[in-house]
C-alpha positions in Angstrom: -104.6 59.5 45.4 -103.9 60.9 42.0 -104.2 64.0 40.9 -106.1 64.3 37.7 -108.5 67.2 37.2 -108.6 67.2 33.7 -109.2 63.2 33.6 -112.9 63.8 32.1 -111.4 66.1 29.3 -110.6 64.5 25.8 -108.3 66.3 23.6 -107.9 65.3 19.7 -104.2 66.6 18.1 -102.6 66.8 14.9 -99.2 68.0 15.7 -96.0 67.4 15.3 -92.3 68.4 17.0 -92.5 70.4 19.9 -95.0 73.1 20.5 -98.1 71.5 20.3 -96.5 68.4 21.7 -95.5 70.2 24.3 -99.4 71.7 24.8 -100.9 68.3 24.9 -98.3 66.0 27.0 -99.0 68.9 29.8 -102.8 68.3 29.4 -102.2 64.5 29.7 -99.7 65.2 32.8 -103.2 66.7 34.1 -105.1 63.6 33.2 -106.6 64.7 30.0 -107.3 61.6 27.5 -104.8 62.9 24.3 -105.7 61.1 21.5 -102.3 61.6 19.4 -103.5 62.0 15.2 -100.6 60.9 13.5 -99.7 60.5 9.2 -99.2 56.9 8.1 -96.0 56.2 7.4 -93.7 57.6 9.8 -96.2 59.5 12.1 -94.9 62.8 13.9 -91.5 63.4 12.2 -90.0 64.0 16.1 -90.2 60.4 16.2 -86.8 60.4 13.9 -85.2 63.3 15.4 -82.5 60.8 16.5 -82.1 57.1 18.5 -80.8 58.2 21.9 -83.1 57.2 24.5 -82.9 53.4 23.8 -83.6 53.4 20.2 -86.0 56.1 20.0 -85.9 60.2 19.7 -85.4 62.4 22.8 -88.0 64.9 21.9 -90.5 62.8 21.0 -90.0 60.5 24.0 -89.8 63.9 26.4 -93.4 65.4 24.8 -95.6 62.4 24.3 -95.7 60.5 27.6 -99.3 59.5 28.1 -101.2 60.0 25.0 -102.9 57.3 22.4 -101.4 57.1 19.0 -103.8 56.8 16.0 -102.6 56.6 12.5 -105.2 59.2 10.2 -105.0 59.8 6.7 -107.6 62.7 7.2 -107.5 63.0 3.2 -109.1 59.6 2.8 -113.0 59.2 3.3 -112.5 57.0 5.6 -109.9 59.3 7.6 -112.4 62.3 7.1 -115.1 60.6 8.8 -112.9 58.3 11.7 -111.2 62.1 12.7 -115.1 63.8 12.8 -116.3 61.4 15.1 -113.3 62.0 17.1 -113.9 65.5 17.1 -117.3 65.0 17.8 -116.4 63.9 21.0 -113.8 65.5 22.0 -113.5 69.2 24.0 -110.4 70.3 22.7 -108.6 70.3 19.3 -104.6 71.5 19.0 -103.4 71.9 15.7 -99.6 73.0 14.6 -99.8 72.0 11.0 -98.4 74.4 7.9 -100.9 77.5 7.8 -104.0 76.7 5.5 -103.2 72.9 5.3 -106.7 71.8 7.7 -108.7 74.7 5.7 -107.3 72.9 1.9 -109.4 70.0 3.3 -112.7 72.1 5.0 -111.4 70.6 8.3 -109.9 74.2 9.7 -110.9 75.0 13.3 -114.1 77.3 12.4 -115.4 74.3 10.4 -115.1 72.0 13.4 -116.6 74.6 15.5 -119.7 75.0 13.9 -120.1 71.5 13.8 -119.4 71.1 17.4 -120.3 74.7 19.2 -118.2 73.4 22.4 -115.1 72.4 21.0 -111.7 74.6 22.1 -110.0 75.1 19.6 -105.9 76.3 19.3 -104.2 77.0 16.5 -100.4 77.1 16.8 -98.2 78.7 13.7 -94.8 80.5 13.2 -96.0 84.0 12.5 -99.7 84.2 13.3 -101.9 83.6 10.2 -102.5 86.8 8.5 -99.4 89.5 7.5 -96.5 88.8 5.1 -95.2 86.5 7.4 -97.4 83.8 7.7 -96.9 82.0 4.9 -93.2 81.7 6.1 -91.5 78.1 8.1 -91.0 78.9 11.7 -88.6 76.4 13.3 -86.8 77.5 16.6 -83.7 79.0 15.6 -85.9 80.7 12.9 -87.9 82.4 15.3 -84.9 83.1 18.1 -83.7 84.9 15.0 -86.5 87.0 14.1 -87.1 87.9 17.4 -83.7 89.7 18.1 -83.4 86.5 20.6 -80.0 85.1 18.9 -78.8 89.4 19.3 -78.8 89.3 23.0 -77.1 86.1 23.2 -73.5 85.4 23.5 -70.4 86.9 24.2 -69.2 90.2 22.7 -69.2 90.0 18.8 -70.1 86.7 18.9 -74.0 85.7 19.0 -75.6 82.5 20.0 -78.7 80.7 20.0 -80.2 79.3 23.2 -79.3 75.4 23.6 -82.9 74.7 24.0 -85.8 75.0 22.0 -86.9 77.9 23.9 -89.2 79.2 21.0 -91.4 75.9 20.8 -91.1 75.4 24.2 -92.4 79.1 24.9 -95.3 78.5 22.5 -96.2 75.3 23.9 -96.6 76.9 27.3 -98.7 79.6 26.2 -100.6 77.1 24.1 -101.3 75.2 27.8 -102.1 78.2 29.7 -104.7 79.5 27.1 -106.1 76.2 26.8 -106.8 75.8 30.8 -108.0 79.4 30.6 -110.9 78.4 27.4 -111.7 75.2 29.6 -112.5 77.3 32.6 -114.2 79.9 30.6 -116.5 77.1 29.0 -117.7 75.8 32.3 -119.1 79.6 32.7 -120.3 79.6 29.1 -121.0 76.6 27.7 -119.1 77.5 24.7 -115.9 76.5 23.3 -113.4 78.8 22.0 -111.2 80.1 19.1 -107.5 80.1 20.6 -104.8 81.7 18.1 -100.9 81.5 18.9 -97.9 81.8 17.3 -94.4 81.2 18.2 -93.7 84.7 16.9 -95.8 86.1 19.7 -94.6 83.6 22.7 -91.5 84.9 22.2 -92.3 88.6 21.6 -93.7 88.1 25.0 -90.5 86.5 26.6 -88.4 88.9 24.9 -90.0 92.3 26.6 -86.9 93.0 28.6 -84.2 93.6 25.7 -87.0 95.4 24.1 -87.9 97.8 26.2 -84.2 98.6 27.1 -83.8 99.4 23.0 -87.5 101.2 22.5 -87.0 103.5 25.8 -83.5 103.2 26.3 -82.2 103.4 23.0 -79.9 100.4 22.7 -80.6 96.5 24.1 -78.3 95.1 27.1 -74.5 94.3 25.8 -74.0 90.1 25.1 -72.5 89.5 28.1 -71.8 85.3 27.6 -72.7 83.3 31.0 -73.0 87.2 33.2 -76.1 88.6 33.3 -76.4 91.8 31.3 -78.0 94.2 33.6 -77.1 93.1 37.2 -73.3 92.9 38.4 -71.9 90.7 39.9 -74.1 88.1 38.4 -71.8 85.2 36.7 -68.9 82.4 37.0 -65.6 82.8 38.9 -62.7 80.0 39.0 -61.9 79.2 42.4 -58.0 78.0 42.8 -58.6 74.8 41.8 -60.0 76.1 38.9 -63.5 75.1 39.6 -66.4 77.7 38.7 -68.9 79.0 41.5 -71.3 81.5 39.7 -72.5 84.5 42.3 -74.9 87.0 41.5 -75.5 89.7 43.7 -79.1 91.2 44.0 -79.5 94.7 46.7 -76.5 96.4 48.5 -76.7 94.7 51.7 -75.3 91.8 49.8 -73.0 93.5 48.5 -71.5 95.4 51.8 -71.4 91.5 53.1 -69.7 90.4 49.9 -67.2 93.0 49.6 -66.0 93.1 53.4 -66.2 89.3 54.1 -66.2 87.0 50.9 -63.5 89.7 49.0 -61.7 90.4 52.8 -62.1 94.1 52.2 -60.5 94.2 48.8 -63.3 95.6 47.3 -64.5 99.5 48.8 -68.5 99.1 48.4 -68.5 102.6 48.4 -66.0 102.8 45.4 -67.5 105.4 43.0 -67.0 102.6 40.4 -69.5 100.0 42.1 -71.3 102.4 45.0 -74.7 101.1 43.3 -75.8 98.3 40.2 -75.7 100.6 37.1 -72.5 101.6 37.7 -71.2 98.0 38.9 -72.7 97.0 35.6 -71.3 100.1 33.6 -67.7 98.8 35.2 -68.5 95.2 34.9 -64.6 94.1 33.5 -63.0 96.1 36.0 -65.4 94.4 39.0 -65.0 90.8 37.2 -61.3 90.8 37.6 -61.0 91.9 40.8 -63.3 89.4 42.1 -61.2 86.5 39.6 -58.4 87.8 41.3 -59.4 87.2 45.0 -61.5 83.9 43.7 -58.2 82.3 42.2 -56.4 82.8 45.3 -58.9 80.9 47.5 -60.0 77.1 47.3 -63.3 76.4 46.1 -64.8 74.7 49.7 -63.7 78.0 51.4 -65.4 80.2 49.1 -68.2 78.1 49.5 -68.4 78.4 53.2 -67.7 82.5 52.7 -71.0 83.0 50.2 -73.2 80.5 52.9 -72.3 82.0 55.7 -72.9 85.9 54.4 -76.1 84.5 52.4 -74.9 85.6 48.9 -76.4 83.7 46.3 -74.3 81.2 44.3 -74.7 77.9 42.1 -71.6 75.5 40.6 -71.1 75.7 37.3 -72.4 72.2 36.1 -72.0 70.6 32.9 -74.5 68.2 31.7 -72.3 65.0 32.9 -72.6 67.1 36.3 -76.3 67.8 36.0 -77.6 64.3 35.0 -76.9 63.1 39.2 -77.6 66.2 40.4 -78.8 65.5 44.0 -81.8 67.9 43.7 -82.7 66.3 40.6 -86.2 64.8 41.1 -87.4 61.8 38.6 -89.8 59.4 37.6 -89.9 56.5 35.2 -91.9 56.4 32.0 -92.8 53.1 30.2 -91.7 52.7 26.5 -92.0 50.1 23.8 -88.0 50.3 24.2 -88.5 50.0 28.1 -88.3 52.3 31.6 -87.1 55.7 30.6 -86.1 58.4 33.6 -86.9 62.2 33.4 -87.7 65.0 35.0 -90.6 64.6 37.1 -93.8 67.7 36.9 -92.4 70.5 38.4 -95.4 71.5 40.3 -95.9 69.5 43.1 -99.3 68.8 45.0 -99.6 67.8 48.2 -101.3 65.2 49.3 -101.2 63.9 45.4 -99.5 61.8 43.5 -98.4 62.6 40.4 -97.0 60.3 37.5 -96.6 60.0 33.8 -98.3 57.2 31.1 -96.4 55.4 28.8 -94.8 56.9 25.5 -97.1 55.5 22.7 -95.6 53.3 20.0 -96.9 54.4 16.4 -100.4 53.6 15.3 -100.3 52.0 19.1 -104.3 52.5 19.6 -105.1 52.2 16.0 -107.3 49.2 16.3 -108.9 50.0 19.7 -110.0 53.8 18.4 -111.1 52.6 15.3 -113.6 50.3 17.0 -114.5 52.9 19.6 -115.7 55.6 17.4 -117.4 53.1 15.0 -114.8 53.2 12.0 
C-alpha cells in the first residue's frame, strides 16, 4: 500500500533552483499533484546547472522527481488565462520568483487569493519583501554570507562556505513545514492562507547557536575546521595507518571510559585541563594532540574495537568515493527521459507503507495534456 496523504491536494509552482523546488518535490514525495509552471525556452534555469546525471543537471534531477512540467508564458493572454484556471483549481500556490515580478503582472498571491478564498499561498524571497534588503539577489553563498554562516566556518583564519546549499535547502524545508501547517489549518477553517518566507529568515533560524554565544556571550564559537566548536573531543584522528576515525565525546562517563580504556590511561580525566567540557574545549590543541599521539600509535581495527566496546561515539571519515557505497545508504530508482537514476530514498520511513518517487519530468512534458484539461 502506498503512502500518499496529500494525493487529493494539487499544487500549482512557478519556481525555479532550489528552494521552492525543494518545497514542492517534498509535497509530491507526499502524493501531492505538482503541476511544475515553467518559461518557454529553457524552463527552470536548474535544468542547465550542468550534465552529470546522464545528460541532465543534478539539482534539477534531485528536486523535481514527480511533478508535471507545463510550459506558461503567464505574460501572454493566453498564458494569463491557461495559469488562472490552474489556480482556480488548485489548493496551493509556491512562488520563488524576483520580489514584485507576479504583482508587475496583477498575478501576486493577494490577487489570486481573492479570486480563490481557499488557495495557500507561499511566497519564498532572499530577504523578506519589505526593508532595504528586499530588492537585493539572494543566492546561497549570498545568504551564508549575510548571515555570519561563512564566519563560523572553517579553520582558524580561514572561512568557508558550507559544500551544500544549506540556505535553499533550509528555506525549502521551512517552506514545506509551513505549507503542511496552512493545509491542516484550512481543514479547521475553510480558508487558505498567506505564507511569507525568506531565505534570510530560514537561516536566521538555523543560525541561533553562534548567535546567541556572540549576543550573551560576547564573541561566536572559534572556526574550528572538521571539530566541533563547543564540545571536546568532537573531531577526526589518524589511526597508524593513517586512516581517520572522528570521536566525539558527549557527558563524563564517556569520557572516564575513553580516557582509562581507549587512551590506556594516558589521559588523567581529572586533569584540571579536561576535568569537565568547557575547559576540554578551552584546551582543545593540547587534548587533540594527545589523543593524535596515542591514535597514531594504534591500528585503525583496534581503535575500532576500543570505542565499540566502551560505547564512545565514532564515525570514518568518508569521502564522497567512500560515501556513494556506503552500506547504510538506502536508495531508490527514479525514471528519466535519460533513464533509471538512483538517490537517496525519503528519509522518513512508514511502516506498513511504501514509499517511492515519480519520474523527473522532461520540459513542457504535460504541455499538451494540461492544456486540454483546463480547457486552453
Amino acid at each position: 500500500m502506498n503512502f500518499h496523504p496529500l494525493k487529493n491536494i494539487t499544487i500549482v509552482s512557478i519556481e525555479q533552483a532550489v528552494s521552492a523546488p525543494f518545497a514542492s518535490c517534498r509535497l509530491a514525495d507526499a502524493g501531492a499533484r505538482v503541476i511544475k509552471v515553467e518559461r518557454e525556452g529553457t524552463g527552470d534555469f536548474a535544468r542547465q546547472y550542468d550534465e552529470v546525471v546522464k545528460g541532465q543537471s543534478t539539482y534539477f534531477t534531485w528536486l523535481n522527481r514527480g511533478k508535471e512540467s507545463v510550459r506558461v508564458d503567464i505574460k501572454s493572454d493566453e498564458g494569463r488565462e491557461l495559469f488562472l484556471a490552474m489556480i482556480a483549481k488548485a489548493d496551493v500556490f509556491i512562488q520563488n520568483l524576483a520580489p514584485g515580478a507576479l504583482k508587475k503582472l496583477d498575478l501576486h498571491s493577494e490577487k489570486l487569493r481573492e479570486i480563490s478564498p481557499q488557495l495557500i499561498t507561499c511566497d519564498i524571497s532572499g530577504y523578506g519583501e519589505e526593508g532595504d534588503y528586499a530588492e537585493m539577489k539572494a543566492y546561497d553563498n549570498l545568504v551564508q554570507a549575510e548571515t555570519g554562516l561563512i564566519d563560523v566556518t572553517g579553520d582558524g583564519e580561514m572561512r568557508a562556505k558550507t559544500g551544500i546549499s544549506i540556505a535553499d535547502i533550509s528555506t525549502g524545508m521551512h517552506a514545506y513545514a509551513a505549507i503542511l501547517e496552512a493545509i491542516l489549518n484550512r481543514k479547521e477553517t475553510g480558508k487558505g492562507v498567506a505564507i511569507k518566507i525568506s531565505m534570510f529568515d530560514s537561516m536566521a533560524d538555523w543560525m541561533m547557536v553562534p548567535w546567541l554565544h556572540q549576543k550573551y556571550g560576547g564573541k561566536a564559537p572559534a572556526r574550528t575546521g572538521v571539530h566541533h566548536a563547543a564540545i571536546a573531543p568532537y573531531g577526526p584522528f589518524k589511526t597508524k595507518s593513517g586512516r581517520e576515525v572522528m570521536i566525539g565525546i558527549q557527558n563524563e562517563r564517556e569520557w572516564v571510559r575513553f580516557c582509562n580504556d581507549v587512551m590506556d590511561g594516558s589521559i588523567d580525566p581529572e586533569d584540571d585541563r579536561f576535568s569537565r567540557n568547557s575547559l576540554r574545549v578551552e584546551n582543545r590543541n593540547q587534548l587533540n594532540e594527545l589523543i593524535q599521539r596515542k591514535f597514531g600509535e594504534i591500528s585503525y581495527n583496534d581503535v575500532m574495537e576500543r570505542l565499540k566496546k566502551q560505547k564512545i561515539a565514532y564515525a570514518n571519515l568518508n569521502s564522497m568515493a567512500e560515501f556513494v557505497d556506503h552500506p547504510q545508504l538506502r536508495l531508490t530508482k527514479v525514471d528519466s527521459e535519460a533513464g533509471h537514476i538512483e538517490m537517496a530514498d525519503r528519509p522518513a520511513i512508514f511502516a506498513g507503507f511504501e514509499t517511492g518517487f515519480g519520474p523527473v519530468p522532461a520540459l513542457g512534458q504535460h504541455d499538451e495534456k494540461i492544456k486540454k484539461e483546463f480547457g486552453i
